[in-house]
C-alpha positions as CSV (number, residue, x, y, z in Angstrom):
1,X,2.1,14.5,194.2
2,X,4.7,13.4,196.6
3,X,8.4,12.8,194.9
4,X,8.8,9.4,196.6
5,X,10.5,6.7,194.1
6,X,8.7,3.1,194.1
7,X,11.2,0.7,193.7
8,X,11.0,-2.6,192.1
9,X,14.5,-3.7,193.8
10,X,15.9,-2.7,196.9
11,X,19.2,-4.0,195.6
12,X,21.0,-0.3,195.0
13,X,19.0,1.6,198.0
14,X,19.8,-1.2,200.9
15,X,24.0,-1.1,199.5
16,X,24.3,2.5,201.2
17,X,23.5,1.2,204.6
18,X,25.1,-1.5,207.3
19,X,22.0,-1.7,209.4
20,X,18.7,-2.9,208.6
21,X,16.2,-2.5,211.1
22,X,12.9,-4.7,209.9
23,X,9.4,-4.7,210.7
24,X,8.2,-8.4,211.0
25,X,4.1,-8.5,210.7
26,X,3.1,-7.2,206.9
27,X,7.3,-7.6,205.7
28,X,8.7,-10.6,205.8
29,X,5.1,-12.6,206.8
30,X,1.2,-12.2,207.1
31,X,0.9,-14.0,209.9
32,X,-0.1,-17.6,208.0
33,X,3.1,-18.1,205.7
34,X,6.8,-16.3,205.1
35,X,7.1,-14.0,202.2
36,X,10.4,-15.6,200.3
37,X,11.0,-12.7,198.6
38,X,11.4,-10.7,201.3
39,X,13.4,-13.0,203.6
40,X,15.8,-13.8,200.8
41,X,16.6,-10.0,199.9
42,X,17.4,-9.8,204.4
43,X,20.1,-12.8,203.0
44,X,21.8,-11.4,200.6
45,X,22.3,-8.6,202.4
46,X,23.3,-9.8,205.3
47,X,25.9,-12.1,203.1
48,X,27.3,-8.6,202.0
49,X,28.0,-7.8,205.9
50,X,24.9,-6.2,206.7
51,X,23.3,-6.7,210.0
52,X,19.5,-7.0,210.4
53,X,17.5,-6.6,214.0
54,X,13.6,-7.4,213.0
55,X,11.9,-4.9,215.2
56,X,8.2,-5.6,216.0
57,X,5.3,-4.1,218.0
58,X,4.4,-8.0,219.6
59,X,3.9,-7.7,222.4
60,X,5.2,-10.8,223.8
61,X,9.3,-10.9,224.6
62,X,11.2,-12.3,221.6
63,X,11.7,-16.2,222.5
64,X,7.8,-17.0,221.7
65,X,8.5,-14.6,218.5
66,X,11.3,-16.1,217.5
67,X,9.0,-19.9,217.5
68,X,6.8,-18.0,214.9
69,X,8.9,-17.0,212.6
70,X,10.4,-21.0,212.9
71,X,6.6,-22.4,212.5
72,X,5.9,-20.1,209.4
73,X,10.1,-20.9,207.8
74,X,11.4,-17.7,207.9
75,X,15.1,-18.5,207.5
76,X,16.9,-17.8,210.6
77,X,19.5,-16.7,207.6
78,X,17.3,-13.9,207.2
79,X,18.2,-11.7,210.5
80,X,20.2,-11.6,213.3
81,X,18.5,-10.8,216.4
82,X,15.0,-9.6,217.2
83,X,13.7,-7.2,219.4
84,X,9.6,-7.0,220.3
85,X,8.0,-4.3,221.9
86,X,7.1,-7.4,224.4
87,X,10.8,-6.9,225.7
88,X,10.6,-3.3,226.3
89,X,7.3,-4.2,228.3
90,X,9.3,-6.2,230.9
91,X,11.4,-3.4,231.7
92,X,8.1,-1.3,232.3
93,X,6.8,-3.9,234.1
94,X,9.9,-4.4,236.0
95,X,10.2,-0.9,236.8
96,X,6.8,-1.2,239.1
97,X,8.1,-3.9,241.5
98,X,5.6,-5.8,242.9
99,X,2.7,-3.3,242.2
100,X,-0.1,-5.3,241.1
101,X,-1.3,-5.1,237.5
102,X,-4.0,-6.1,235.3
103,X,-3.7,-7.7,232.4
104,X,-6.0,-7.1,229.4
105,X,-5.1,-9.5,226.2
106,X,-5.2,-13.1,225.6
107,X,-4.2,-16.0,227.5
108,X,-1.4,-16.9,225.5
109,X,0.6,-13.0,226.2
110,X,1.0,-14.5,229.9
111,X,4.4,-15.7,228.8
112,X,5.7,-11.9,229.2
113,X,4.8,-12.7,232.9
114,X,6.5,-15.9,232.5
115,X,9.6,-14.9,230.8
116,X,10.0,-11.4,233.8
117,X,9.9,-13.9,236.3
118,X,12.4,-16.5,234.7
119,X,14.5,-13.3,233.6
120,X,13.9,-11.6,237.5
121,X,13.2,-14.4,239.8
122,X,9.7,-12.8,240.5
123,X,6.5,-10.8,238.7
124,X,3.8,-8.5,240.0
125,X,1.0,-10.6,240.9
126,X,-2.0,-10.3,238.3
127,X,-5.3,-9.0,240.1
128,X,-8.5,-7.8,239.3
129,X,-9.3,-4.3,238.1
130,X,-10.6,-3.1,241.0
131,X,-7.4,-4.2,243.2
132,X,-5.0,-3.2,240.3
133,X,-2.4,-0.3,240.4
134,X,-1.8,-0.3,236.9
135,X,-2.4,-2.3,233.6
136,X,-1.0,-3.6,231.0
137,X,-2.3,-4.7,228.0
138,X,-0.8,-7.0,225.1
139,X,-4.4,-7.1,223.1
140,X,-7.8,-7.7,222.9
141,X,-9.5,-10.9,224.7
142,X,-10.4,-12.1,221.9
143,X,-10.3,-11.8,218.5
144,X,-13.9,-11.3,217.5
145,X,-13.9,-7.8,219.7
146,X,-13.9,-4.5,218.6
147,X,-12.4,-1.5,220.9
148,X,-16.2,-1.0,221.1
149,X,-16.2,-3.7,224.1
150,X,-14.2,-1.8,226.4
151,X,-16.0,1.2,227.2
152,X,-16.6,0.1,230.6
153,X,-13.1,-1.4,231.0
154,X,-11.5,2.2,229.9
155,X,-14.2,4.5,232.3
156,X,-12.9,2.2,235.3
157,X,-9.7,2.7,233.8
158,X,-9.8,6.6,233.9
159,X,-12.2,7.0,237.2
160,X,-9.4,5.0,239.2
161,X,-6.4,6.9,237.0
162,X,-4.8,4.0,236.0
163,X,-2.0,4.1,234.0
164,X,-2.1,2.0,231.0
165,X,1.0,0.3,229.4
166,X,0.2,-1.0,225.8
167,X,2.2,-3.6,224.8
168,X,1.3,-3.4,221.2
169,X,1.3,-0.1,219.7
170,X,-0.6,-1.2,216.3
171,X,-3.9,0.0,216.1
172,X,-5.1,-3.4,213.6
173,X,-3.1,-6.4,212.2
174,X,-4.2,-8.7,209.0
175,X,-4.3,-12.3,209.4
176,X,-4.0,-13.7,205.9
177,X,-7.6,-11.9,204.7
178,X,-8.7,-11.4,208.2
179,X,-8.2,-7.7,210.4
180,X,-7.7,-8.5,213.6
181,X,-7.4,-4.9,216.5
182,X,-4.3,-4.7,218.2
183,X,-3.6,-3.0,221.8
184,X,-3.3,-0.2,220.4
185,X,-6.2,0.4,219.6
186,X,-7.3,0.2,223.2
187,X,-4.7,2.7,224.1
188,X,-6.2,5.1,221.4
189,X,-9.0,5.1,223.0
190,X,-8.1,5.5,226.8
191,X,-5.9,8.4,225.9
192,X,-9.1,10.0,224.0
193,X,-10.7,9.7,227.6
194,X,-7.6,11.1,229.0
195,X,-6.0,8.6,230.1
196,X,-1.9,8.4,230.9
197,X,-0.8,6.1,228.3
198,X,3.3,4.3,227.9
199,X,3.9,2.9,224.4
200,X,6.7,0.0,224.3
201,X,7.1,-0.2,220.9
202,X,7.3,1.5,217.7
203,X,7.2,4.4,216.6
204,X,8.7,5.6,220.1
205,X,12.1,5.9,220.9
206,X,12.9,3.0,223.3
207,X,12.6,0.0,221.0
208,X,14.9,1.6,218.3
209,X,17.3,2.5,220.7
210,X,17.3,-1.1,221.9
211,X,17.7,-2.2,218.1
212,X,20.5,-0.2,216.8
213,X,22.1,-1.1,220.4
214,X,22.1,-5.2,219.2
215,X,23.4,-4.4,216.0
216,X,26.1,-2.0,217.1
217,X,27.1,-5.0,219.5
218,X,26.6,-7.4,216.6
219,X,29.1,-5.2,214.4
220,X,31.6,-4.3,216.8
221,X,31.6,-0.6,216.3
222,X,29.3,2.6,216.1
223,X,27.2,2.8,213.3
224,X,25.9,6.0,212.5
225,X,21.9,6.7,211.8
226,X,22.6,7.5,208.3
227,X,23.9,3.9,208.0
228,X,20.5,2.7,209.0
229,X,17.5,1.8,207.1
230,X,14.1,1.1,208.6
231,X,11.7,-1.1,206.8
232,X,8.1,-1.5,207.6
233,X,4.6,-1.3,206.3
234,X,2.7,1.5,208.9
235,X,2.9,4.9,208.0
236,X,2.0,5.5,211.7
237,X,4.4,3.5,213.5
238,X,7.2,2.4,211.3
239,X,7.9,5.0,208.9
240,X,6.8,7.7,211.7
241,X,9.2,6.1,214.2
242,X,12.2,6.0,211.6
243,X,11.9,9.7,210.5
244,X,11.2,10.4,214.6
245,X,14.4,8.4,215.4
246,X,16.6,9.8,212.6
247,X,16.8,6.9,210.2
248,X,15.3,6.3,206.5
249,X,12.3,4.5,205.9
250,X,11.4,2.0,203.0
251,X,7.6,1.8,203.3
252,X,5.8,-1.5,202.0
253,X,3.2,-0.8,200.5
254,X,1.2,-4.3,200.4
255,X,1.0,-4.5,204.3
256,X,-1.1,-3.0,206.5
257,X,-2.4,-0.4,203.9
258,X,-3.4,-3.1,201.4
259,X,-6.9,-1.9,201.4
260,X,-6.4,1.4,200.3
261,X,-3.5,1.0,197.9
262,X,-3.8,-2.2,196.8
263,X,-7.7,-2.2,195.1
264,X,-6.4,-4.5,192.8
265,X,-2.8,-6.2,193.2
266,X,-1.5,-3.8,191.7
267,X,-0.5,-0.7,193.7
268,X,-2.7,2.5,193.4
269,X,-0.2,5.3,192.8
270,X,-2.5,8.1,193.2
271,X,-3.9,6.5,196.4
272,X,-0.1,5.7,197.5
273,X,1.0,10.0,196.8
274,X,-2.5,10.9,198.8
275,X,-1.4,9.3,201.2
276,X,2.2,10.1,202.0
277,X,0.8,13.8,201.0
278,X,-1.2,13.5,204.0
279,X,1.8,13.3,206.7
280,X,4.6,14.9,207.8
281,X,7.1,11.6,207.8
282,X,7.7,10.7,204.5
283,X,9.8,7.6,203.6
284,X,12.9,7.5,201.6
285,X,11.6,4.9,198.9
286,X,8.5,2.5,198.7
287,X,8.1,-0.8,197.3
288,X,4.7,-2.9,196.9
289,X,6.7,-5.6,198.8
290,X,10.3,-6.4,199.9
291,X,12.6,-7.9,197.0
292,X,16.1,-8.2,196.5
């Protein structure tokens, strides 16, 4: 049994810090409508002088993101900047010049290509496997596949040594009822076969960097890490890349994990201690979903 508190607020917990840094996907939406809840606690405390940088592992750059979050009414009240794991991809893209690259995702993650090149003035030019130098991918083709389709994709992946930059950390995403696989999952894999793998988003370092960055900017002065407070609903990326970047975590429980804590609607609390028991980053608090 893990010590972990559930809360039923995050009223008191949030006041301590200046800085929320917020997962997006499984927080403050599930991908069909916005959770009010959630995006009215992000208000009041960003009323109070808070700042909030929604930090997410999609993989395209943050203007497509940001249209999203306007089609599903998230209030743009409710943060004040984003940062995708799609904008940390441009600057791995952009650090390969004109190497060309293969993409592996759907059609509609071309707009990283199309935002590097408005951004840059050019972008790599998009080949075939066979002709690529390295790859990048933002997903799966489509959204009836299972890693299980790539095996052939991956072994000309590792015969060739390509290096593989996933866009999209996530291993699985729900939409509404529906699990969809997410790059990630594809990246699991190729590193399984030994593959040289680059993560853009969370739970590595360069996305969080780029988040408390914004909001430092957005302040006007330093904040330190124990003024920050990480929200999300992945043990494996968002509460591991908090407690790996120095921050606190308040894990949602209802996200991601649903499945296995959430049987019922009501929250499993045996199932939610076996499972914080079972790694080495443990949150600060938990709360079945985000509430003022």
């Amino acid at each position: 049994m893990t010590n972990i508190p559930i809360l039923s607020s995050v009223r008191d917990l949030i006041s301590a810090y200046d800085v929320v840094l917020c997962d997006v996907w499984g927080v403050i939406h599930n991908g069909q409508a916005h959770y009010a809840a959630a995006c009215d606690a992000l208000m009041r405390f960003r009323a109070g002088g808070g700042r909030v940088v929604l930090v997410t592992n999609a993989p395209r750059p943050n203007p497509p993101v940001r249209l999203q979050l306007d089609a599903l009414a998230v209030p743009r009240e409710a943060f004040d900047d984003i940062v995708t794991s799609g904008d940390v991809t441009l600057a791995f893209i952009a650090a390969h010049g004109n190497a060309p690259v293969h993409h592996i995702g759907p059609e509609r993650d071309l707009t990283l290509f199309d935002i590097l090149k408005n951004q840059t003035g050019h972008a790599p030019p998009r080949v075939s496997l066979q002709e690529a130098s390295y790859v990048v991918g933002t997903g799966l083709y489509e959204e009836e596949q299972t890693p299980d389709d790539y095996h052939e994709t991956l072994a000309l992946m590792r015969a060739r040594d390509l290096e593989f930059i996933s866009a999209n950390p996530d291993l699985i995403v729900h939409v509404g009822e529906k699990m969809l696989y997410c790059s990630g999952a594809i990246a699991e894999r190729y590193e399984n076969l030994g593959g040289k793998v680059i993560q853009a988003g969370k739970p590595y370092a360069p996305i969080y960097d780029r988040a408390l960055n914004i909001a430092q900017s957005l302040l006007g002065r330093s904040v330190g890490k124990d003024r920050v407070l990480a929200i999300g609903d992945a043990i494996r990326t968002d509460v591991k890349g908090a407690c790996d970047f120095g921050v606190d975590a308040l894990f949602i429980t209802s996200g991601i994990h649903r499945d296995e804590l959430h049987p019922t609607t009501a929250l499993d609390e045996a199932a939610f201690h076996q499972l914080a028991a079972s790694v080495e980053h443990q949150p600060k608090a938990a709360m079945t979903a985000l509430r003022w």
